[in-house]
C-alpha positions as CSV (number, residue, x, y, z in Angstrom):
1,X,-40.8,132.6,15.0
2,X,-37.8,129.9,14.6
3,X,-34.7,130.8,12.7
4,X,-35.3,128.4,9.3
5,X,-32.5,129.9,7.7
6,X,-30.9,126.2,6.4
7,X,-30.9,124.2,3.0
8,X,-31.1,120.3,2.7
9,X,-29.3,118.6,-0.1
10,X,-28.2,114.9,-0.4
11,X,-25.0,114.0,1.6
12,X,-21.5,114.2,0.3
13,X,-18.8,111.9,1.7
14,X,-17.3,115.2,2.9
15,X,-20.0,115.7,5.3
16,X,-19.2,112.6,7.4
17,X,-16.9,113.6,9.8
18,X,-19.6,116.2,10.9
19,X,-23.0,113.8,10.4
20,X,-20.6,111.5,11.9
21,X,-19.9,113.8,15.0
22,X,-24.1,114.7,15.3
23,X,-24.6,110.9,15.7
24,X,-21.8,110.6,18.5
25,X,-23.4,113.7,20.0
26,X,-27.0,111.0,20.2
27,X,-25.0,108.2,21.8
28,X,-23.5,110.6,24.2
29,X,-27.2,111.3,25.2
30,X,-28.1,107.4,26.1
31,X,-31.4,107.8,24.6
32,X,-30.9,107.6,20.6
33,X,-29.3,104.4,20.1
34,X,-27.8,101.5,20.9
35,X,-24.6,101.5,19.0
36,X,-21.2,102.2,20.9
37,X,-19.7,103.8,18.7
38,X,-20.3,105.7,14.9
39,X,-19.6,103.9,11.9
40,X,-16.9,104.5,9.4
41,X,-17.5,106.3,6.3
42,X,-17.6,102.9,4.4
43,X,-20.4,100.8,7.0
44,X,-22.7,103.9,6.7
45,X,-22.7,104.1,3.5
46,X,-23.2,100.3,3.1
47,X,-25.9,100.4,5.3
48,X,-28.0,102.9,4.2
49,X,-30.0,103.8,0.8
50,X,-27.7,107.1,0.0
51,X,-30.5,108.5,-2.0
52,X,-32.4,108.8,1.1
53,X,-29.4,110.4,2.9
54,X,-30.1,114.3,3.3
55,X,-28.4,116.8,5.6
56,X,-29.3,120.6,6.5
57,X,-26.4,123.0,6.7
58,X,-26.8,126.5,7.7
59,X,-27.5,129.0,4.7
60,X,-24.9,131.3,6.7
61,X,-22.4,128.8,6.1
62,X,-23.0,126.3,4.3
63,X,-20.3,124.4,5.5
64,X,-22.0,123.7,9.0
65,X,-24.2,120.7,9.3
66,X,-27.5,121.2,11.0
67,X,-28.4,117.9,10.9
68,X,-29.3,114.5,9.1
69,X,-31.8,111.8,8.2
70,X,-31.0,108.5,6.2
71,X,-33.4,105.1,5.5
72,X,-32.2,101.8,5.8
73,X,-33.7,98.5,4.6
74,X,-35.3,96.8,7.1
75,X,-34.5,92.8,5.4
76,X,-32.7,92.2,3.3
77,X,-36.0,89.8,1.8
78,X,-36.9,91.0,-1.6
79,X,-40.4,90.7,-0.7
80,X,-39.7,93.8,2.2
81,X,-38.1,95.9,-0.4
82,X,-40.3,98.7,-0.1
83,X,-40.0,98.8,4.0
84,X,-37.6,100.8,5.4
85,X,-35.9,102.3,8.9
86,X,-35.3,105.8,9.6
87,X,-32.4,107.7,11.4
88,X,-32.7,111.2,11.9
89,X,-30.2,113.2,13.8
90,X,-30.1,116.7,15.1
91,X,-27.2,119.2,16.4
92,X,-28.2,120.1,19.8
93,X,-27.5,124.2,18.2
94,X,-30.0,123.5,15.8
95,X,-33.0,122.6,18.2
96,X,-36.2,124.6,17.7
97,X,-35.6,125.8,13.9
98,X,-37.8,123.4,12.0
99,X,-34.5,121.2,11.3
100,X,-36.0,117.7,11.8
101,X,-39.5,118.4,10.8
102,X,-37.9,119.3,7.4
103,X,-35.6,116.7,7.2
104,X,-37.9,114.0,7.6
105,X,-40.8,115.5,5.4
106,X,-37.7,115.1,2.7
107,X,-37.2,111.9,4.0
108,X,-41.0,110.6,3.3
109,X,-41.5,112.6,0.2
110,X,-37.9,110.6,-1.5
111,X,-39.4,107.5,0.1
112,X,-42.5,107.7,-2.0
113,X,-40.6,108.9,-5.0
114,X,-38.1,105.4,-4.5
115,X,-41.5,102.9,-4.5
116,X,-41.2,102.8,-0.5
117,X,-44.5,101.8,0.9
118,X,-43.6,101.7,5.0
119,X,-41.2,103.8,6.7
120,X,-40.1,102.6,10.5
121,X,-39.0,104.3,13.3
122,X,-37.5,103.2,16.5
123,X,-37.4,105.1,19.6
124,X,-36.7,104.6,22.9
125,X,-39.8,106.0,25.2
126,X,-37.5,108.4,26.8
127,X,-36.4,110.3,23.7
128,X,-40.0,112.3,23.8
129,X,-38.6,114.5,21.2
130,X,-38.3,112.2,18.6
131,X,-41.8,110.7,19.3
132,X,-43.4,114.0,19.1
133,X,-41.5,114.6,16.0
134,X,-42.4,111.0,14.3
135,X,-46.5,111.5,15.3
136,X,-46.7,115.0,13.8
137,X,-45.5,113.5,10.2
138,X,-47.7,111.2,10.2
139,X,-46.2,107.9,11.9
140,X,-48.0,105.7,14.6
141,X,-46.8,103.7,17.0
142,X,-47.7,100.2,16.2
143,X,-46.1,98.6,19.5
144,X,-43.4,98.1,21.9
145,X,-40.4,95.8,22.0
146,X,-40.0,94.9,25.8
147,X,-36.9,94.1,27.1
148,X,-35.1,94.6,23.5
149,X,-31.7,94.9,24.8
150,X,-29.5,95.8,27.3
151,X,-27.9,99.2,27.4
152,X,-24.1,98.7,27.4
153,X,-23.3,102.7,28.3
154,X,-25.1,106.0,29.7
155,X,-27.0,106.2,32.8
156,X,-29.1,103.1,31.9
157,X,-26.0,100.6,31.7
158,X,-26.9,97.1,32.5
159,X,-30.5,97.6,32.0
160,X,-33.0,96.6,29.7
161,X,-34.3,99.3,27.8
162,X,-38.0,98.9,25.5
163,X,-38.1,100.3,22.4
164,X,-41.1,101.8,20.6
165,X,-41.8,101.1,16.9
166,X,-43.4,103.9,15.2
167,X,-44.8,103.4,11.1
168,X,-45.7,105.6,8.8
169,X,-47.3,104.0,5.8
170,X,-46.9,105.9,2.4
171,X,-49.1,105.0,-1.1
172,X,-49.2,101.8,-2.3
173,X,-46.9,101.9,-5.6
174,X,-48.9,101.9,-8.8
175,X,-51.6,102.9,-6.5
């Protein structure tokens, strides 16, 4: 049986450095992103709906972050208000403990409770983990962007990587 012995609670500007440090740890692997580099403090929390932001920390010590998952418009169209994009990132320590299932059930069920109507995900084929992940919750995958961009860094530099889409679509509101 996995070790499940973490909380999730919203995020607290105090937890960046370390959420900050779990998203450096998925660039480092070439197949979560493809940013260069993190964000500050400030971007992040410009870019994404902080409601929606939700980390795990160990029950141990509550100090250590597990993990994280966060939403982000998609448009910034009134009329895609209810459409957002996922992140979810995991601490290579915390693998196999029920760490991202958890964190994107939270992630879906504050979705719902903020009107949201469509969650996105994109993933890069490689990262089989986080397709697994995104299926088992729910999402499909809708399609592929070929050729999306090219990889700047990692061992796919200078080539063109796709780029699965993956949507989950959550109750209509007043539905």
């Amino acid at each position: 049986m996995a070790d499940a012995n973490f909380t999730l609670r919203p995020i607290r500007p105090e937890d960046y450095p370390q959420v900050r440090a779990i998203y450096e740890m998925g660039l480092e692997s070439g197949h979560a992103t493809y940013e260069t580099q993190a964000p500050t403090w400030e971007q992040f929390s410009r870019s994404k709906i902080l409601e929606t932001v939700f980390v795990a920390v160990e029950d141990a010590d509550p100090e250590k972050l597990l993990g994280w998952v966060a939403a982000a418009p998609i448009s910034t169209r009134s009329v895609f208000h209810g459409v957002v994009e996922n992140s979810i990132y995991i601490h290579p320590d915390a693998a196999g403990r029920g760490v991202a299932g958890a964190l994107l059930d939270k992630l879906i069920e504050v979705c719902q409770s903020l009107h949201k109507w469509g969650i996105h995900a994109w993933v890069f084929p490689e990262n089989e983990g986080s397709a697994g992940l995104h299926t088992s919750r729910g999402f499909e995958k809708v399609g592929t962007f070929r050729h999306l961009a090219k990889m700047t860094y990692g061992e796919l530099a200078g080539q063109w990587r796709d780029t699965d889409v993956y949507e989950k679509l959550l109750p209509k509101p007043g539905e």
